[in-house]
PDB file of N, CA, C and O in Angstrom:
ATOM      1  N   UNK A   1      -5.064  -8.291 -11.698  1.00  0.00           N
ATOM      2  CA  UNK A   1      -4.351  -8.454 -10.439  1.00  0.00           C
ATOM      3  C   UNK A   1      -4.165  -7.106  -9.748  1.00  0.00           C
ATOM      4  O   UNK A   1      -4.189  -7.099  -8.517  1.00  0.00           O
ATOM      5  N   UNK A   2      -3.995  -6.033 -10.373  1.00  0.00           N
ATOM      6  CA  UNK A   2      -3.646  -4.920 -10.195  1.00  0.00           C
ATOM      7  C   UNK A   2      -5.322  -4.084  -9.468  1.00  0.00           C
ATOM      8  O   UNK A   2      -5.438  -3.162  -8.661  1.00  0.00           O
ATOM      9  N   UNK A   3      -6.072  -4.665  -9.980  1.00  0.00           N
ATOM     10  CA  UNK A   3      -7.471  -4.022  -9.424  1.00  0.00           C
ATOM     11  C   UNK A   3      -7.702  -4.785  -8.102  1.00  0.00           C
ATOM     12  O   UNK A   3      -8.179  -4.339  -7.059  1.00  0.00           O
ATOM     13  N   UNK A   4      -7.328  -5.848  -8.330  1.00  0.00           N
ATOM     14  CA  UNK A   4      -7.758  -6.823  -6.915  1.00  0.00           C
ATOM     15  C   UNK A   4      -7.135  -6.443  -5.598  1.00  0.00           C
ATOM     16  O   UNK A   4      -7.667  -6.479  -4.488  1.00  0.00           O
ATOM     17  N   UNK A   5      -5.534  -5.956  -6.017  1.00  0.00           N
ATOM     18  CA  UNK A   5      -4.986  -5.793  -5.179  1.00  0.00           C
ATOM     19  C   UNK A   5      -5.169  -4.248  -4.239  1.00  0.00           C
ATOM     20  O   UNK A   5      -4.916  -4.133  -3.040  1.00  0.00           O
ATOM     21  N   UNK A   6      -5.672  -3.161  -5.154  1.00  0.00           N
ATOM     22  CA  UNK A   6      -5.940  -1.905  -4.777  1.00  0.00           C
ATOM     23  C   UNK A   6      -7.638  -2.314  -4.063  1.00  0.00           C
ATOM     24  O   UNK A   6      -8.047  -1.659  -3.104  1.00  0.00           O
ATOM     25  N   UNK A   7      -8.199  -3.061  -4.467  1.00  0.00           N
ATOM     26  CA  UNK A   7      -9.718  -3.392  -3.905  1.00  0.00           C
ATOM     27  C   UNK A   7      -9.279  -4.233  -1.865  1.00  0.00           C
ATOM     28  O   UNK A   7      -9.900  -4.260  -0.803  1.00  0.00           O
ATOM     29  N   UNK A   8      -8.249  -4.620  -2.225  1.00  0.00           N
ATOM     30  CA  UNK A   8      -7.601  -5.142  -0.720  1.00  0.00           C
ATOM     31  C   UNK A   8      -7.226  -4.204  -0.185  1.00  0.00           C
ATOM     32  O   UNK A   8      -7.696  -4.084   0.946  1.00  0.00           O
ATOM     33  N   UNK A   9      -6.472  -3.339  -0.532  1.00  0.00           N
ATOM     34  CA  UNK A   9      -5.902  -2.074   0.050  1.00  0.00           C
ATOM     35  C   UNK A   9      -7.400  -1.323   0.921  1.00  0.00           C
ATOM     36  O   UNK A   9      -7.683  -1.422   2.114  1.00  0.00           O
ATOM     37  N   UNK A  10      -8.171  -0.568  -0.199  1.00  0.00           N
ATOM     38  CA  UNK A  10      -9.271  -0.139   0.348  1.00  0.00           C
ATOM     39  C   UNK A  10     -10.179  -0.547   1.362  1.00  0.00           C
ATOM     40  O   UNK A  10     -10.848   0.153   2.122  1.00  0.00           O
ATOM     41  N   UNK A  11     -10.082  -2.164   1.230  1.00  0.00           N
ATOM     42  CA  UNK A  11     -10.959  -2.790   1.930  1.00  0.00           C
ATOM     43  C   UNK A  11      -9.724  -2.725   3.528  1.00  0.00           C
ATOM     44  O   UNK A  11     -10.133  -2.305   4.611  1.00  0.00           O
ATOM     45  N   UNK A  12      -8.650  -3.092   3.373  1.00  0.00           N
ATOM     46  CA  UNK A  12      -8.045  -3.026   5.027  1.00  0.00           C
ATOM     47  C   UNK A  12      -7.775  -1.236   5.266  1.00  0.00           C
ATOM     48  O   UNK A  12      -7.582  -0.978   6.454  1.00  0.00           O
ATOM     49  N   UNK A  13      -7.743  -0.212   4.490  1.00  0.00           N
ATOM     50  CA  UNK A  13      -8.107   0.983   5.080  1.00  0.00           C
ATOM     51  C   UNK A  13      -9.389   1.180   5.728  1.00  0.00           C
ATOM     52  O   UNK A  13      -9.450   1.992   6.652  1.00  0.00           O
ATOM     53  N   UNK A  14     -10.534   0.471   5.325  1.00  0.00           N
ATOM     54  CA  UNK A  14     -11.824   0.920   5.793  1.00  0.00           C
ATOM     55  C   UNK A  14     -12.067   0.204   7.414  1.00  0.00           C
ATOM     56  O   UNK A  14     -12.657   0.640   8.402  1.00  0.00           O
ATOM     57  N   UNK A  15     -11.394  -0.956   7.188  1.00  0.00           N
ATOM     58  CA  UNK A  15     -11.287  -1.627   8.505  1.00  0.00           C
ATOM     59  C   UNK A  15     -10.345  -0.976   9.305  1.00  0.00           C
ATOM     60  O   UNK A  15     -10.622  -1.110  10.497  1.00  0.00           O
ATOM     61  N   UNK A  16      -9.309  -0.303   9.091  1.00  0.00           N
ATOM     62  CA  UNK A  16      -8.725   0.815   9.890  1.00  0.00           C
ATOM     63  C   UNK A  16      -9.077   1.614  10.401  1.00  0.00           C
ATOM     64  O   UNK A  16      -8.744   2.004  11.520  1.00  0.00           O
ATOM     65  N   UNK A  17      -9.835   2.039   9.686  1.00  0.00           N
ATOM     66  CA  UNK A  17     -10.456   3.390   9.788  1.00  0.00           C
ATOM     67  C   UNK A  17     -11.976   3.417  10.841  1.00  0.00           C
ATOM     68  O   UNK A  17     -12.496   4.210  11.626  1.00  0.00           O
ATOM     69  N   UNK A  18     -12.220   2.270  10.384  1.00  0.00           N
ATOM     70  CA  UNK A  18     -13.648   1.757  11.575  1.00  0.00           C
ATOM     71  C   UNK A  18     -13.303   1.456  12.843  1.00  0.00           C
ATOM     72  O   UNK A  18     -13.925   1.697  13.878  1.00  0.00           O
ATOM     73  N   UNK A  19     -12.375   0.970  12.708  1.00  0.00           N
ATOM     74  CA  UNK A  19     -11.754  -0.010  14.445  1.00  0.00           C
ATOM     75  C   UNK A  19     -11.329   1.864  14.862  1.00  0.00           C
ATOM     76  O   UNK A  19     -11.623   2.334  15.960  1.00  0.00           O
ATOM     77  N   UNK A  20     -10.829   2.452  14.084  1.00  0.00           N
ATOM     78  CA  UNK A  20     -10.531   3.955  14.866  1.00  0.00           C
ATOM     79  C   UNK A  20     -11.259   4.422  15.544  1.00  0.00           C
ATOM     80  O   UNK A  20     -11.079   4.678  16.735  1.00  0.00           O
ATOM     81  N   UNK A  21     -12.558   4.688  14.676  1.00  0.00           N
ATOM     82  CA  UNK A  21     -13.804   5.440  15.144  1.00  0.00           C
ATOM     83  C   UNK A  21     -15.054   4.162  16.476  1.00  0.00           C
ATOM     84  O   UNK A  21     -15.983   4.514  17.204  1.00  0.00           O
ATOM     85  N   UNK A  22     -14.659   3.221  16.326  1.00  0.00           N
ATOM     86  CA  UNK A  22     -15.265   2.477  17.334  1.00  0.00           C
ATOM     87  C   UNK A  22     -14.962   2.468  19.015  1.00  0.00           C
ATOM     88  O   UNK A  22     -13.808   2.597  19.424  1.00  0.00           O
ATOM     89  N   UNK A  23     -15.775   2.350  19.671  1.00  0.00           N
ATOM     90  CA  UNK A  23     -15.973   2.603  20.830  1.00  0.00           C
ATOM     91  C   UNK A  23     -14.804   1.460  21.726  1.00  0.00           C
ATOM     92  O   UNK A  23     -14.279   1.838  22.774  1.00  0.00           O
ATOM     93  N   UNK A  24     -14.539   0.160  21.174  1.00  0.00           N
ATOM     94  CA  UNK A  24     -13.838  -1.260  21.739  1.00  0.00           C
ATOM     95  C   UNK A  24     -12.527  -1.084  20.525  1.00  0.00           C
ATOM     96  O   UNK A  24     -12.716  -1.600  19.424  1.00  0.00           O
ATOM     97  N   UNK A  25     -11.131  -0.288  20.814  1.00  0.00           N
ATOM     98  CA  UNK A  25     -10.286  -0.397  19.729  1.00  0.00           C
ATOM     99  C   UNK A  25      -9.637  -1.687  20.082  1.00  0.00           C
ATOM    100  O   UNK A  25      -9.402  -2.162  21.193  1.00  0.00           O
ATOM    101  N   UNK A  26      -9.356  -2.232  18.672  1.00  0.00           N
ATOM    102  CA  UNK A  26      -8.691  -3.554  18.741  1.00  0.00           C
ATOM    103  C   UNK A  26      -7.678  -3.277  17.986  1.00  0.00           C
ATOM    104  O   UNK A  26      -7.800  -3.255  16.761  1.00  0.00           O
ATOM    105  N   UNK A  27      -6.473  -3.013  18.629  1.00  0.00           N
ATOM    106  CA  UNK A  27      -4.690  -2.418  17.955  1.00  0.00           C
ATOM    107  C   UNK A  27      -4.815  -3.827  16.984  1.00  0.00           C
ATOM    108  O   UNK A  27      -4.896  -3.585  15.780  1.00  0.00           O
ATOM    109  N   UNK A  28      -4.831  -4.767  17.241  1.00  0.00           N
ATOM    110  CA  UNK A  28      -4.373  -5.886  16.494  1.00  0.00           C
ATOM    111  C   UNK A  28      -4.801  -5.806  14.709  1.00  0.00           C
ATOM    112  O   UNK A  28      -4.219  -5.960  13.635  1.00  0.00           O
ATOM    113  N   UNK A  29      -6.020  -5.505  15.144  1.00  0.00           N
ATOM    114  CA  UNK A  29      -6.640  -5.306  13.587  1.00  0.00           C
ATOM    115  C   UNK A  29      -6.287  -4.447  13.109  1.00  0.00           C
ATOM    116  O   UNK A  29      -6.134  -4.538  11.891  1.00  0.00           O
ATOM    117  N   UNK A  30      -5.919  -2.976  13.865  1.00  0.00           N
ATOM    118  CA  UNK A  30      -5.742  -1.660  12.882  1.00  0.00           C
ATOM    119  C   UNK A  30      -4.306  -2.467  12.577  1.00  0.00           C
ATOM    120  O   UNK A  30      -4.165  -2.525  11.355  1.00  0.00           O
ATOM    121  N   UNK A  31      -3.068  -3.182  13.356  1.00  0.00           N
ATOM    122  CA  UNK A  31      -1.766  -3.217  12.733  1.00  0.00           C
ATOM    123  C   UNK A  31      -1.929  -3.952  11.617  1.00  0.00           C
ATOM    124  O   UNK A  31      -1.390  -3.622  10.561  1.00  0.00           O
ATOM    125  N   UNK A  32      -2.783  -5.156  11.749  1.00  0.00           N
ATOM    126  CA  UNK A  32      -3.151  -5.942  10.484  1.00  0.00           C
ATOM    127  C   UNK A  32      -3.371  -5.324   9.265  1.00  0.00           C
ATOM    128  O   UNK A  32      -2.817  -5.731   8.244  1.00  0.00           O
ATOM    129  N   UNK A  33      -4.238  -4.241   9.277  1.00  0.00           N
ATOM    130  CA  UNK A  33      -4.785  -3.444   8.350  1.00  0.00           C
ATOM    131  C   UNK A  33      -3.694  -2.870   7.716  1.00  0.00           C
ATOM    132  O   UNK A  33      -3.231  -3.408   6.710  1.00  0.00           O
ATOM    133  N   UNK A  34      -3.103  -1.596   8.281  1.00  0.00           N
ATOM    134  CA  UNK A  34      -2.022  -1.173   8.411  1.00  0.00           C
ATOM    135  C   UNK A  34      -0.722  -1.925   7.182  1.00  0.00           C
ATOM    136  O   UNK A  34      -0.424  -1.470   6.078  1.00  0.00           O
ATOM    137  N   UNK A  35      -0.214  -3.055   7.801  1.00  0.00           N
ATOM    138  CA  UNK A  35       0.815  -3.769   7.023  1.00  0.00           C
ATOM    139  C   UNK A  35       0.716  -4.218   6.045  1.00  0.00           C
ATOM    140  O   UNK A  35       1.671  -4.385   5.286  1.00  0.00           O
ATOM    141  N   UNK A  36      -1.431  -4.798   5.589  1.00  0.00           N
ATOM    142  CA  UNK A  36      -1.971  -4.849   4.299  1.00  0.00           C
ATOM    143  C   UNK A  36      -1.370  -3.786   3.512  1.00  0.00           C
ATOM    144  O   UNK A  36      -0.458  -3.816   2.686  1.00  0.00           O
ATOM    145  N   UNK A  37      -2.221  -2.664   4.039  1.00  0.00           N
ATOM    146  CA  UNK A  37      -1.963  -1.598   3.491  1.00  0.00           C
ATOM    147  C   UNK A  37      -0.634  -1.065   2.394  1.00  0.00           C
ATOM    148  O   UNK A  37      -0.483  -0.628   1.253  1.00  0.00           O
ATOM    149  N   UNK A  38       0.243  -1.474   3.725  1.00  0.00           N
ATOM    150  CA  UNK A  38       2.032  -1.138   3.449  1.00  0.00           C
ATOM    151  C   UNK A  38       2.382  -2.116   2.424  1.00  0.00           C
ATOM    152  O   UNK A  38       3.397  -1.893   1.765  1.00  0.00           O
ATOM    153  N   UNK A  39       1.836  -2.953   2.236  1.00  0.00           N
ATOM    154  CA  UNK A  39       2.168  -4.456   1.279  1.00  0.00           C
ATOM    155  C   UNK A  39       2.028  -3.976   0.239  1.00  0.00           C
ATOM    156  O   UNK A  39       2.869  -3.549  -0.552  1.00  0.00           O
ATOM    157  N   UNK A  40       0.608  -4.034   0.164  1.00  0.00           N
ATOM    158  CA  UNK A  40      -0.109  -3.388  -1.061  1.00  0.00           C
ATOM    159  C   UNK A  40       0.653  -2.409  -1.854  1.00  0.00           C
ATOM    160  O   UNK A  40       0.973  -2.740  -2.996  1.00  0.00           O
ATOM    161  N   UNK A  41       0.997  -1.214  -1.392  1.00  0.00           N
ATOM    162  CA  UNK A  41       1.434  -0.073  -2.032  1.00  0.00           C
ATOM    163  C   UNK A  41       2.851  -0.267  -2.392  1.00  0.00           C
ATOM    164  O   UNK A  41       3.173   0.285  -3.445  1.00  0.00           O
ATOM    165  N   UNK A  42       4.029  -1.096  -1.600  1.00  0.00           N
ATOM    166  CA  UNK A  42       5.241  -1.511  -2.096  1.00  0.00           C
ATOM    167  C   UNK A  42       4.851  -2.113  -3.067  1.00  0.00           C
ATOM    168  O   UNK A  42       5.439  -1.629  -4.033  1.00  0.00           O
ATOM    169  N   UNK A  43       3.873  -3.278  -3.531  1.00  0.00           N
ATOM    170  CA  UNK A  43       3.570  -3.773  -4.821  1.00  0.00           C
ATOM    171  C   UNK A  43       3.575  -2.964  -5.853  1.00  0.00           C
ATOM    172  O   UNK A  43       4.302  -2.838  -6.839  1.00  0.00           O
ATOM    173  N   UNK A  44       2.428  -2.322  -5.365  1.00  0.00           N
ATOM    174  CA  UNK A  44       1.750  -1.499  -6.475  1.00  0.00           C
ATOM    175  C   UNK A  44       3.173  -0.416  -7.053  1.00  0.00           C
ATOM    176  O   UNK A  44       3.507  -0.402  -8.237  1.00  0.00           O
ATOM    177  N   UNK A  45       3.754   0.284  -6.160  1.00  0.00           N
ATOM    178  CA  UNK A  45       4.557   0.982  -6.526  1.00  0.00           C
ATOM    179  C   UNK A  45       6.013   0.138  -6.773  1.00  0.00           C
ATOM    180  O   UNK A  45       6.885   0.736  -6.142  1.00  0.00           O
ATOM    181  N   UNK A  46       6.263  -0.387  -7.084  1.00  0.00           N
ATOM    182  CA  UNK A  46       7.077  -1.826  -7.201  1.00  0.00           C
ATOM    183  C   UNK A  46       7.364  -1.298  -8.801  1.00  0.00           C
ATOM    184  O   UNK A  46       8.439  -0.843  -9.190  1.00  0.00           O
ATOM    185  N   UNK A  47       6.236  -1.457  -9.561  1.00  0.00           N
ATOM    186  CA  UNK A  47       6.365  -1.425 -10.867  1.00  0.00           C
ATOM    187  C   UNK A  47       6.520   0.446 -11.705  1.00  0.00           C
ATOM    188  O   UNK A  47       6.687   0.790 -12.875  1.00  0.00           O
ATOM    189  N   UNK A  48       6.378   1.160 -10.544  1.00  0.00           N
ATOM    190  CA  UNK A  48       6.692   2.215 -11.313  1.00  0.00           C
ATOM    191  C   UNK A  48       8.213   2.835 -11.280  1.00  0.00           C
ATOM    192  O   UNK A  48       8.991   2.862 -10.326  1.00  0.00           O
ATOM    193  N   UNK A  49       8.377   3.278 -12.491  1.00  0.00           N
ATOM    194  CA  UNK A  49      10.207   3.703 -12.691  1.00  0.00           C
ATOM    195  C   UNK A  49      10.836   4.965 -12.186  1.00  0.00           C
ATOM    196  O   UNK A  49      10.255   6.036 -12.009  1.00  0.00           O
ATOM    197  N   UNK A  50      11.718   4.778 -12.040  1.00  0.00           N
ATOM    198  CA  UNK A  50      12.396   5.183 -11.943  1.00  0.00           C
ATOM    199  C   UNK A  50      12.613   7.212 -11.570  1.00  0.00           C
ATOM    200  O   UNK A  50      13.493   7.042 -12.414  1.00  0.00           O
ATOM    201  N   UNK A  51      12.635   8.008 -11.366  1.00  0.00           N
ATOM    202  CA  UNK A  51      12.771   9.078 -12.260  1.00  0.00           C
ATOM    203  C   UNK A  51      13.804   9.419 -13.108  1.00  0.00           C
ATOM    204  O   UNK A  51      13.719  10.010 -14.185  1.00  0.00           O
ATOM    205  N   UNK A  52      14.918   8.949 -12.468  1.00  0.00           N
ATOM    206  CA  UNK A  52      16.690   9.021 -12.908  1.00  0.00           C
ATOM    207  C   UNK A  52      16.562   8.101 -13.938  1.00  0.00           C
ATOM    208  O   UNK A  52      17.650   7.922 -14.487  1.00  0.00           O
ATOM    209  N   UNK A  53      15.776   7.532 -14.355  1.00  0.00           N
ATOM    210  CA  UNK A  53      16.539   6.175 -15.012  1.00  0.00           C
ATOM    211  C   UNK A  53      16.647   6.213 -16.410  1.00  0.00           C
ATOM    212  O   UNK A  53      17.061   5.342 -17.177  1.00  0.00           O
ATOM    213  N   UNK A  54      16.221   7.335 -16.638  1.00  0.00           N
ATOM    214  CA  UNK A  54      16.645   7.978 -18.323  1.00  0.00           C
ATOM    215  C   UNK A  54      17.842   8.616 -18.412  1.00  0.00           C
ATOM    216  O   UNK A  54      18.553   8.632 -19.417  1.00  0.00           O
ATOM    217  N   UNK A  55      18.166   9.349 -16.967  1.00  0.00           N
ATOM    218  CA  UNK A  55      19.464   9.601 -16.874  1.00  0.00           C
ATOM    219  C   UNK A  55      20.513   8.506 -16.584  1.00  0.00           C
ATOM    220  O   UNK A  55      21.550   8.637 -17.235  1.00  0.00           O
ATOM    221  N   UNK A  56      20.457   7.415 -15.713  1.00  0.00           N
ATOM    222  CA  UNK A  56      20.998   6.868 -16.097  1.00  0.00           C
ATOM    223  C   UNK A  56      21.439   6.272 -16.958  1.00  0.00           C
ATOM    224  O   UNK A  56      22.642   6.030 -17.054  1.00  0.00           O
ATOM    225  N   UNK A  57      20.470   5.862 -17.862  1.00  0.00           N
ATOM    226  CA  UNK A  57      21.043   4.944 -19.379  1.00  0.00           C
ATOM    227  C   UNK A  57      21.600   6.168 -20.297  1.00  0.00           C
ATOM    228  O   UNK A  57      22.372   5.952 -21.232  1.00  0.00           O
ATOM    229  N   UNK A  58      21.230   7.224 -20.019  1.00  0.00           N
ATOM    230  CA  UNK A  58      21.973   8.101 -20.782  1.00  0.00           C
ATOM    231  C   UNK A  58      23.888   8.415 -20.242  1.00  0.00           C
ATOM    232  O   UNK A  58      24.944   8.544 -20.861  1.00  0.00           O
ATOM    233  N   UNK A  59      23.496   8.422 -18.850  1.00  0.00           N
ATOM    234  CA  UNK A  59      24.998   8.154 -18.367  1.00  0.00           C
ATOM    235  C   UNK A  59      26.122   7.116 -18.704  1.00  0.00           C
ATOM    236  O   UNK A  59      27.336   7.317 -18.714  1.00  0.00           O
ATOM    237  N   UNK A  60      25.437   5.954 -18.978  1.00  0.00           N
ATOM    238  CA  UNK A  60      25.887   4.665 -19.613  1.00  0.00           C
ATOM    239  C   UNK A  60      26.541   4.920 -20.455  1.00  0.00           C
ATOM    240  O   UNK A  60      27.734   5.221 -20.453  1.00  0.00           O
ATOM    241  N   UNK A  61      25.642   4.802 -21.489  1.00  0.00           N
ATOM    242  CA  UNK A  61      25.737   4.670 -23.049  1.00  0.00           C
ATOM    243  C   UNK A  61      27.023   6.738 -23.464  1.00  0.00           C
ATOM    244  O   UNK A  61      27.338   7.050 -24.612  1.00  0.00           O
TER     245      UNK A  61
END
C-alpha cells in the first residue's frame, strides 16, 4: 500500500510538473495534482513518530 501510494504521488507530481511546462496551462489539473500530492504525504507521514515521544513517556512514567 505504501509503494502504491508514493507511485500516485509521483505520478500527480509529473502531471504538475507537465501542465507547468506546457504551452495551454490548465490550473485545474495542477490543483488536482497538487492536493494528490498533499494527501499522499499527510498519509505517508501519518505513520512516522514522533520526535518528543520518548520524552514524553519518559515524562509520564
Amino acid at each position: 500500500m505504501k509503494v502504491f501510494k508514493i507511485l500516485i504521488m509521483i505520478l500527480a507530481i509529473s502531471v504538475a510538473l507537465y501542465e507547468q511546462v506546457s504551452a495551454e496551462k490548465n490550473i485545474y489539473i495542477v490543483i488536482i495534482a497538487i492536493a494528490v500530492f498533499m494527501y499522499g504525504m499527510m498519509q505517508l507521514s501519518a505513520k512516522t513518530p514522533s520526535k518528543n515521544q520518548d520524552k514524553e513517556e519518559q515524562d509520564v512514567d
